[in-house]
C-alpha positions as CSV (number, residue, x, y, z in Angstrom):
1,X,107.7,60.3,106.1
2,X,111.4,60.0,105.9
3,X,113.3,61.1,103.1
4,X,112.5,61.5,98.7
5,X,109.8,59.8,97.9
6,X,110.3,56.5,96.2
7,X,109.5,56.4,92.2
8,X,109.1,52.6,91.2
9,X,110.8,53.6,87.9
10,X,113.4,53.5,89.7
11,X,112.9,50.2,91.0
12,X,112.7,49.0,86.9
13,X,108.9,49.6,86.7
14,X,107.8,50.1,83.2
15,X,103.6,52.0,83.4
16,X,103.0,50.2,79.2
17,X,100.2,48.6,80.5
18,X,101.3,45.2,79.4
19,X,104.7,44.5,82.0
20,X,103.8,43.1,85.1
21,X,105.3,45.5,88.1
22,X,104.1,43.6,90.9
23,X,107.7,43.1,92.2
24,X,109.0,46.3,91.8
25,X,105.7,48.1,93.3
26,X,106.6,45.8,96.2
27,X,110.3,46.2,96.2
28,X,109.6,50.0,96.9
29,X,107.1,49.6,99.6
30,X,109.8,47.5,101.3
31,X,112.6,50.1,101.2
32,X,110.4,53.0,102.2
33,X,109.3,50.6,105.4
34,X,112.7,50.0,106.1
35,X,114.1,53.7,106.2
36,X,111.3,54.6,108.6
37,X,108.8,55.8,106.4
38,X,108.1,57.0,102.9
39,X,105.8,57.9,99.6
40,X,105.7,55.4,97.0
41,X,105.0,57.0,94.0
42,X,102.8,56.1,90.4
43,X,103.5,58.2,88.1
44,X,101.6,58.9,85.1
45,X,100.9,55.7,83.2
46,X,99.3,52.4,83.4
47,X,100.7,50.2,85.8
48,X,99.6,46.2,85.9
49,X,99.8,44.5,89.2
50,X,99.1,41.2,91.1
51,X,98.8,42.0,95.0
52,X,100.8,44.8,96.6
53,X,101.7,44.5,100.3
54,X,101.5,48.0,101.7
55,X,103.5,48.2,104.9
56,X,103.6,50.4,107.8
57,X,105.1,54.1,107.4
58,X,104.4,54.1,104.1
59,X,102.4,56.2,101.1
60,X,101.2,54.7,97.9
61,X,101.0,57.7,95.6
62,X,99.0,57.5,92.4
63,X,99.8,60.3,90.8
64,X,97.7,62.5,87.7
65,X,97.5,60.3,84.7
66,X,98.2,57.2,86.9
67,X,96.3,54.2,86.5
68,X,96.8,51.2,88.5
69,X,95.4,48.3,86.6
70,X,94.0,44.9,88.4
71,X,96.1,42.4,86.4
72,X,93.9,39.3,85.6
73,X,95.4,35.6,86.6
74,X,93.9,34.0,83.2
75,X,95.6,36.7,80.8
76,X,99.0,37.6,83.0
77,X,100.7,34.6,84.2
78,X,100.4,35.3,87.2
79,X,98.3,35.5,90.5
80,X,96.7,37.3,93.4
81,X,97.9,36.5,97.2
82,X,96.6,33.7,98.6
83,X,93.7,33.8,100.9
84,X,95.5,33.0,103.7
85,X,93.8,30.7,106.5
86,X,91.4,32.3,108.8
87,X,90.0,29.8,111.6
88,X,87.0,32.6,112.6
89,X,85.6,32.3,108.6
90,X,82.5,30.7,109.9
91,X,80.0,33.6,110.4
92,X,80.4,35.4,106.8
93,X,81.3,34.6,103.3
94,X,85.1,34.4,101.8
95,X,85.1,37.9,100.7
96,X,84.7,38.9,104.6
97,X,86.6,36.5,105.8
98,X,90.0,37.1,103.9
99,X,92.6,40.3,103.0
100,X,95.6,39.0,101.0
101,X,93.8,38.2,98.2
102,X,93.8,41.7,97.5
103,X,95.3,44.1,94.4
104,X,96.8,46.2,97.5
105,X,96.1,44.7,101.6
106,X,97.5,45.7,104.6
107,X,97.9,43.9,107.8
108,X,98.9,44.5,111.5
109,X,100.3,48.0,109.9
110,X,100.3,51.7,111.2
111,X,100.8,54.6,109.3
112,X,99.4,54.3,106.3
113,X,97.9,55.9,103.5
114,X,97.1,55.6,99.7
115,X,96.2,59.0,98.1
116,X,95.1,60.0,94.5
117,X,94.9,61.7,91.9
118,X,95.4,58.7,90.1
119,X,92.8,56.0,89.7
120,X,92.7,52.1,90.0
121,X,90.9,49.8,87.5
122,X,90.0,46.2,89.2
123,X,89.5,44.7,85.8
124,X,91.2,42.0,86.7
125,X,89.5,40.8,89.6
126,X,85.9,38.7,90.5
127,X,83.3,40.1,92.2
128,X,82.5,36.5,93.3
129,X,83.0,35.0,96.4
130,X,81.7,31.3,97.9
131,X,78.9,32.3,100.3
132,X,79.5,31.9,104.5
133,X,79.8,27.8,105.8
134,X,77.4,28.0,108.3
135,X,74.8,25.2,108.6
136,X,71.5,27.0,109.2
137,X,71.2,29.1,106.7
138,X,68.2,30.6,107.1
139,X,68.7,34.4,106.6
140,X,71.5,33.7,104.7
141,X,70.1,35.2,101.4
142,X,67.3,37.5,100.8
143,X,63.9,36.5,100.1
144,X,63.8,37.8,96.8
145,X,66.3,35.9,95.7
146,X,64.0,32.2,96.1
147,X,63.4,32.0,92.5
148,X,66.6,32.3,91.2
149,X,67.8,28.8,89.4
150,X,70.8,26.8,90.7
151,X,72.4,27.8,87.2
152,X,72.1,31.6,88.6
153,X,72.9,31.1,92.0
154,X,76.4,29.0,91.0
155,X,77.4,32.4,89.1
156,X,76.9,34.6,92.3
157,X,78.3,32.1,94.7
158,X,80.9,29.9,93.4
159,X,82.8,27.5,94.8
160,X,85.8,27.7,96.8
161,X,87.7,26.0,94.5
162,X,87.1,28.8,91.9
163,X,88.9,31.5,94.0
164,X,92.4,30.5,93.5
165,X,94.6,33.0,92.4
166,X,91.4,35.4,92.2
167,X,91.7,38.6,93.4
168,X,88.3,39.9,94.8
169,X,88.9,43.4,96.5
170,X,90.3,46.6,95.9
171,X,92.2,47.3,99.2
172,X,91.9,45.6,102.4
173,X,93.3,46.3,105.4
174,X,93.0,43.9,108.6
175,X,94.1,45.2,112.0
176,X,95.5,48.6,110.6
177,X,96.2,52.1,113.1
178,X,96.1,55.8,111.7
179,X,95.5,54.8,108.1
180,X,94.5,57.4,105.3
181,X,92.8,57.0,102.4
182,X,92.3,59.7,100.2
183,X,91.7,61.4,96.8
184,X,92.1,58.8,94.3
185,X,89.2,56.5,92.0
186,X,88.5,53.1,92.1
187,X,86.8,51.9,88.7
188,X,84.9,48.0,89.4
189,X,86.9,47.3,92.4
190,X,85.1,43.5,92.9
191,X,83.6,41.8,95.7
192,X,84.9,45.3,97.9
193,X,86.5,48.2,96.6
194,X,87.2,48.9,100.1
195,X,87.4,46.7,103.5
196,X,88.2,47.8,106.5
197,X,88.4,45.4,109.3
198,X,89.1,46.0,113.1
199,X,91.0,49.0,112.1
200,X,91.2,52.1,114.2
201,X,91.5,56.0,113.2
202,X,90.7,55.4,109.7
203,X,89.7,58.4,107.2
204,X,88.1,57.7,104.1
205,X,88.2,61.0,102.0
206,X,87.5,62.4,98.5
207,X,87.0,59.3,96.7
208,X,85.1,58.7,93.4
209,X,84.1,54.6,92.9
210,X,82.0,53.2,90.7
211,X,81.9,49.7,91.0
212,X,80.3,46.6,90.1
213,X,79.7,45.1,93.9
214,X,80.0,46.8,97.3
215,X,82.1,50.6,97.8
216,X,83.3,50.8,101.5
217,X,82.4,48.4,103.9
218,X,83.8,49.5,107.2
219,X,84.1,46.2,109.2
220,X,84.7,46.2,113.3
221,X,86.3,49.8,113.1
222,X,86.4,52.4,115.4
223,X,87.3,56.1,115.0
224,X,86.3,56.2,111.7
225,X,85.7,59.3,109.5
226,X,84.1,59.2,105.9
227,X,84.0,62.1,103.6
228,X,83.0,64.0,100.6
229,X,83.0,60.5,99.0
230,X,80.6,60.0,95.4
231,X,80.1,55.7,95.1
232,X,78.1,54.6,92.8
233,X,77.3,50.8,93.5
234,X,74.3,49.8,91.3
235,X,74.9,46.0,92.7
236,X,75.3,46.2,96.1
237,X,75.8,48.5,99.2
238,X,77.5,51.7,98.3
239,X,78.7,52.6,101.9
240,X,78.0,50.3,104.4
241,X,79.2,49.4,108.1
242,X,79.8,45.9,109.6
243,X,80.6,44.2,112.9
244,X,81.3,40.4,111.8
245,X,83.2,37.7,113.7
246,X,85.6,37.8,110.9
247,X,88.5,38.4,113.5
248,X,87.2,35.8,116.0
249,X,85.6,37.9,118.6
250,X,82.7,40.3,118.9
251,X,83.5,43.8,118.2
252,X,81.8,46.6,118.0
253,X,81.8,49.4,114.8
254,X,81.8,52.6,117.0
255,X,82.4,56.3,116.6
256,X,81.5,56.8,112.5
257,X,80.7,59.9,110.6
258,X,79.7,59.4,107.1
259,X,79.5,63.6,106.0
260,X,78.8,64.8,103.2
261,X,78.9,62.0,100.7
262,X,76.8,60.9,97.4
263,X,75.6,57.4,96.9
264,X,73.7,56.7,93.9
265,X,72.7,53.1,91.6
266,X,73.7,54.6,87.7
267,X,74.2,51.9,85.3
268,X,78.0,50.5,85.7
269,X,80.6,53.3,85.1
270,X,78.2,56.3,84.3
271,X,78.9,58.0,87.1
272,X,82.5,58.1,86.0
273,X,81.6,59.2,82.4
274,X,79.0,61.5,83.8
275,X,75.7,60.0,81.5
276,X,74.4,58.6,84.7
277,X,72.5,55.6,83.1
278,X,69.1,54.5,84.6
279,X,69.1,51.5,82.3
280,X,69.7,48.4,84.8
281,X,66.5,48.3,86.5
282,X,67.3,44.7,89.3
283,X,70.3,44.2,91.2
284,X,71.4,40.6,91.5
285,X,69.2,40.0,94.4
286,X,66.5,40.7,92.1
287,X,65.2,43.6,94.1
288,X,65.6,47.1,92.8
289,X,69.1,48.4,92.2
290,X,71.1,49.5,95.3
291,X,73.8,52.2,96.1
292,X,72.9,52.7,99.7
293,X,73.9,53.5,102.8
294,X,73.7,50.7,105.7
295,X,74.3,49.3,108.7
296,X,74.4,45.2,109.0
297,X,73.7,42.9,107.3
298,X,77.0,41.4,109.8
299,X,76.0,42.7,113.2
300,X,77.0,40.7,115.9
301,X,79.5,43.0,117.5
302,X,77.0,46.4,116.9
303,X,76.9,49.9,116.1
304,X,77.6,52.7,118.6
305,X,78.1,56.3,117.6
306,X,77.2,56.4,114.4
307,X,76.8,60.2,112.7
308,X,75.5,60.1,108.5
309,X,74.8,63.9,108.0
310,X,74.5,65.9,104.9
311,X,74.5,63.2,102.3
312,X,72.6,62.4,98.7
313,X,71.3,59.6,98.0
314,X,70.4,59.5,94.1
315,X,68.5,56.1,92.4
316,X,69.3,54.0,95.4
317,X,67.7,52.2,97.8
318,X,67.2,54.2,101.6
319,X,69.3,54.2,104.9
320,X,68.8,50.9,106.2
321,X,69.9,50.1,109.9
322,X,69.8,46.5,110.5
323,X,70.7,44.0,113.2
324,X,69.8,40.6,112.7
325,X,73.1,38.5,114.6
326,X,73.0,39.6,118.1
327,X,74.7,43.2,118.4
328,X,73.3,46.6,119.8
329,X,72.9,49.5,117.3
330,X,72.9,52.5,119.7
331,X,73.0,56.4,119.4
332,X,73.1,57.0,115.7
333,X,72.2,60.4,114.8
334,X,70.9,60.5,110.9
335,X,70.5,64.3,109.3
336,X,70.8,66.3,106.4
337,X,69.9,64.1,104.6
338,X,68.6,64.4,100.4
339,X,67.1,61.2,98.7
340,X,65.7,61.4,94.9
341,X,64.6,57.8,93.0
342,X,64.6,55.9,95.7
343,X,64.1,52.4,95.0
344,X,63.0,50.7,98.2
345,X,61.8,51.7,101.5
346,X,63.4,55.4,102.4
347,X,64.2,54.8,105.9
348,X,64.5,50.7,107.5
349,X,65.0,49.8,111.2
350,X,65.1,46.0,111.3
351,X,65.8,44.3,114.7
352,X,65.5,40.4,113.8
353,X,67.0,37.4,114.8
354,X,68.8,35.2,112.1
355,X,71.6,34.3,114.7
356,X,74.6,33.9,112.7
357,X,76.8,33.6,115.5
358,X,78.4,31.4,118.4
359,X,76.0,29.2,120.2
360,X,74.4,31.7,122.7
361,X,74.1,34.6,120.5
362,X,70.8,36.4,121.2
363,X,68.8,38.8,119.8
364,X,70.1,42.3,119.8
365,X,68.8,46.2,120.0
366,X,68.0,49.0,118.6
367,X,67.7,52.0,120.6
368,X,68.3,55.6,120.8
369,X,67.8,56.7,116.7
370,X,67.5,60.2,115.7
371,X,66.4,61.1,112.7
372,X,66.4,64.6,111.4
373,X,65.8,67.3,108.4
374,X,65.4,64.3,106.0
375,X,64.0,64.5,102.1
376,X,63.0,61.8,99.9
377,X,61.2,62.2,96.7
378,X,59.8,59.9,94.1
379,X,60.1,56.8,96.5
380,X,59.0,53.3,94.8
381,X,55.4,53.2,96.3
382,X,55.7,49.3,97.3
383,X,57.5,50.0,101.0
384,X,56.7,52.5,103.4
385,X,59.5,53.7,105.3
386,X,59.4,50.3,107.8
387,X,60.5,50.0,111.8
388,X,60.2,46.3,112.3
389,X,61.0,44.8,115.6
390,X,60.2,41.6,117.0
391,X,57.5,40.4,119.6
392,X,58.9,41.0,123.7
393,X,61.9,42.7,121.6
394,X,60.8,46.1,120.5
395,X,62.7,48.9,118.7
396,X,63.3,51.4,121.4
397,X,63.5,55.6,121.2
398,X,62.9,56.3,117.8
399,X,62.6,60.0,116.7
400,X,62.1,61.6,113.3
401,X,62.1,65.4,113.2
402,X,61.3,67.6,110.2
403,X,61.1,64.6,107.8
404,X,59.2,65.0,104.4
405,X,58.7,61.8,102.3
406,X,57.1,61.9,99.0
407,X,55.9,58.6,97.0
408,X,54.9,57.9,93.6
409,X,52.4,56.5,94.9
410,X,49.5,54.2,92.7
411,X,49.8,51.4,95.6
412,X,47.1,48.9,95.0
413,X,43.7,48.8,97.7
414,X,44.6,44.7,98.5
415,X,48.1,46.1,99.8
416,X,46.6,47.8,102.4
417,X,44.8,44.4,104.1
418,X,47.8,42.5,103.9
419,X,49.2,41.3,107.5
420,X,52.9,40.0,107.2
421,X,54.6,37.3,109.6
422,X,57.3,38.8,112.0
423,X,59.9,36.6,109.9
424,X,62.4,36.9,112.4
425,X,64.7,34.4,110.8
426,X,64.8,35.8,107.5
427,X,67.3,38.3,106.1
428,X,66.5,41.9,106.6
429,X,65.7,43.6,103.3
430,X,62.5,46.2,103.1
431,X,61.0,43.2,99.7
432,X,61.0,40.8,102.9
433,X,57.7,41.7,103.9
434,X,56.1,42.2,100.4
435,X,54.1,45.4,99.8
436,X,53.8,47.4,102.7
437,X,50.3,47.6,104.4
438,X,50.9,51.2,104.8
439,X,52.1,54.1,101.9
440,X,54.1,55.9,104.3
441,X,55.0,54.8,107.6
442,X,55.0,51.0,108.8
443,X,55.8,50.8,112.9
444,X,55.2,47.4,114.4
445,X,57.0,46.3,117.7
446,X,58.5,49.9,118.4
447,X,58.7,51.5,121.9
448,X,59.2,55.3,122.0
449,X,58.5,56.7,118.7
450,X,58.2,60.5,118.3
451,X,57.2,61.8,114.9
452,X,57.8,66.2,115.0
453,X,56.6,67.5,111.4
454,X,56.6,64.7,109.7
455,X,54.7,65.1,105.8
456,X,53.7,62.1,104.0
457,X,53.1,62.7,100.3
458,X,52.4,61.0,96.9
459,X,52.4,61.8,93.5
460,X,49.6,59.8,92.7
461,X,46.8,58.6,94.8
462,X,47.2,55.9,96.9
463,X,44.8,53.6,98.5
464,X,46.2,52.8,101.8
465,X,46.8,54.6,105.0
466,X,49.6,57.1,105.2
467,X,50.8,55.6,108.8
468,X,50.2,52.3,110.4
469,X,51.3,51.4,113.7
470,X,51.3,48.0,115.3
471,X,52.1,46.7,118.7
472,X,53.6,50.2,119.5
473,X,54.1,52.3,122.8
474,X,54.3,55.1,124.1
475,X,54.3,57.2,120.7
476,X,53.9,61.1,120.5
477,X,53.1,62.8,117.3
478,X,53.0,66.2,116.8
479,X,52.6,68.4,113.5
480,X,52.5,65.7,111.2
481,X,50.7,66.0,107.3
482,X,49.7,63.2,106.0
483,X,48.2,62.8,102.6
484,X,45.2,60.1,103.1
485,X,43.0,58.8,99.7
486,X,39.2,59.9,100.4
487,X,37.8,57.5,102.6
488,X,40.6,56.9,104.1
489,X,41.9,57.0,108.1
490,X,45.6,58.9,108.2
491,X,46.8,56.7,110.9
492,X,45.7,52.7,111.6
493,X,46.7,51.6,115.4
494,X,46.2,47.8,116.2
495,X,47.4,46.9,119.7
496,X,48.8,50.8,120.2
497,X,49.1,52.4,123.9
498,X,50.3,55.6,125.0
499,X,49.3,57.5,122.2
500,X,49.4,61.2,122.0
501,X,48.6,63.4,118.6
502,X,49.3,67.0,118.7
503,X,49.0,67.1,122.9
504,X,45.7,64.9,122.9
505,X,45.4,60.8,122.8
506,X,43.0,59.8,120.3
């Protein structure tokens, strides 16, 4: 940082909450960028604002009593950056696929940080975007979402034509080095309150967002740290890595520690006014509200080197580690780990094969998963925690150590008979499968599972087994508690070898 910092007062800002400043916010970036470096400051007030360019060197300050308000293009005469052309937009849907048309985006910069107290309010922008243009399809929305009229489906996937002068993210940053992020609140930040894409040495730190579509989505990055972060997301993902195509090439999302960071689905802005509503019971994809941690849904470039450790995840769906377009999820270490409400399955390994790629893109991996010191309670009792890979394409080196899973439980007998299709085309939700045929622990294509005191509970009875296992290998379990109904087996196997409980093979 070179110099005073920058106060766009001085540039003729006015914070009433009614003057446009979108000039003068940019007119400071500029100078601070072209002295070398500097802190751009908000000060207290409410500041409205079309698209800011931050540039390299430089450090949006939003200070105490700062608010940084999303202006809207129907109310302010005025409109967001257009979303400038991207020839690799393909292989995921406009809000991906785009950066400028952003309240604040970054490109090709270095340098750079926006830091709180202060907080931004995306009122103005859509948390719509036109769904990816590729042909097949298949996998391109979840299964739950088949009922849902054309009427519905037009509102969550407009056309492209609707997106002009829109503004559908929060910050985006495409191609950016050393960037910080840190300390502030983003209040219904659209499509993304934050995206990330094939930037390197990024830290996310600090940040409070309650928003009405995804929190972080950490796209193609490497070097990336994430901490002491609370996102409530009851509509989408709350922090969730990527590895798209969206810059043309497959890249992997490598070396990520999410620490110490609270996800949760509260109704829209209660976590911000601290009632933490449980009133909105369905996201828009018609499963269970959401506010998750994930890996995927884009996953052709892969995961490598992937930490989550001593998080909280509070009336949200589980961890969900997916790879459905080709890439390698590899080495992720998972512990610490608290979950309360949980809404779907707790724990999802999905290897599948939609194929949203290049012609030749194949089907992926997942190998080498630890899992460790995990705690879910009061889990929706439809779906088991599920490792689902495909036939000839198993999931490979699975371990989960000191794991304790508790269920509502109240599953229905007919559950337990049930049989589902691989569905390796379709998109990779735990509701693709229906209800589980197991209460507690699904495996079925899996090579190299370890379970080390692992206890299965439920709060009410439930008629199905605790475990089932299908088309698995060498798997050793030892010290495991499982709660079984009377009558019941603890553990099904149906084409399982290599077996061993507790030292012995059944």
């Amino acid at each position: 940082m070179t110099g005073a910092p920058f106060d766009v007062r001085d540039f003729g800002a006015v914070g009433d909450g009614a003057t446009l400043v979108t000039d003068e916010i940019n007119a400071a970036v500029a100078v601070a960028n072209a002295v070398g470096g500097g802190e751009v400051v908000l000060p207290a007030g409410r500041w409205l604002s079309f698209s800011i360019r931050l540039l390299s060197g430089v450090t949006l300050r939003l200070d105490e009593g700062c608010v940084l308000e999303a202006a809207d293009p129907a109310k302010h005469g005025g409109a967001y950056d257009p979303a400038e052309l991207n020839p690799f937009d393909l292989y995921q849907d406009f809000g991906h696929s785009h950066w400028h048309n952003s309240l604040i985006w970054g490109e090709d910069v270095e340098d750079v940080a926006v830091v709180g107290p202060g907080l931004i309010d995306g009122v103005g922008m859509t948390r719509e975007g036109p769904g990816s243009r590729w042909t097949r399809q298949a996998g391109e929305f979840p299964i739950s979402m088949a009922n849902l009229s054309a009427e519905a489906m037009a509102i969550l996937v407009p056309d492209l034509e609707a997106m002009a002068g829109q503004g559908n993210k929060t910050i985006a940053l495409k191609h950016a080095r050393r960037v910080r992020l840190e300390g502030f609140t983003i209040w219904r930040g659209g499509h993304f309150a934050v995206l990330a894409t094939g930037c390197d040495h990024l830290t996310i730190r600090d940040l409070r967002i309650d928003t009405n579509r995804d929190g972080l989505d950490i796209d193609c990055c490497r070097d990336v740290t994430i901490a002491d972060c609370r996102v409530n997301t009851p509509n989408d993902d709350a922090i969730v890595l990527k590895s798209s195509m969206a810059l043309g090439e497959v890249r992997a999302t490598e070396r990520v520690e999410i620490t110490r960071c609270h996800v949760s689905g509260f109704d829209l802005g209660t976590l911000l006014d601290g009632t933490q509503g449980r009133t909105q019971q369905l996201a828009p994809d018609q499963d269970r509200v959401t506010g998750r941690i994930k890996l995927g849904t884009e996953s052709n470039g892969g995961f490598r080197q992937i930490t989550i450790s001593d998080c909280v995840f509070t009336r949200s769906r589980g961890l969900a580690l997916e790879t459905v377009d080709g890439g390698v999820i590899e080495d992720v270490t998972i512990r610490d780990v608290v979950m309360r409400e949980i809404t779907t399955a707790p724990l999802f390994l999905r290897l599948g094969d939609r194929g949203r790629g290049p012609e030749g893109t194949t089907r992926g991996a997942i190998r080498r998963i630890r899992v460790s010191n995990l705690t879910a309670w009061d889990i929706l009792p439809d779906y088991a925690a599920t490792i689902a890979g495909l036939e000839g394409h198993p999931i490979q080196d699975v371990t989960l150590s000191d794991v304790r899973l508790v269920y509502a439980g109240g599953g229905e007998a007919r559950w337990a008979q049930r049989r589902p299709d691989d569905m390796a085309h379709a998109y990779p939700e735990p509701s693709m499968f229906g209800p589980t045929p197991a209460h507690g622990l699904w495996a079925r294509h899996v090579e190299g599972l370890r379970l080390d005191n692992v206890r299965v509970e439920t709060l009410s009875p439930d008629p199905r087994p605790p475990v089932l296992l299908q088309a698995v290998r060498d798997a050793r379990f030892d010290r495991l508690d499982l709660a079984a109904a009377p009558g019941v087996e603890s553990i099904v196997v149906e084409e399982v070898s290599g077996l061993i409980i507790d030292g012995d093979a059944p």
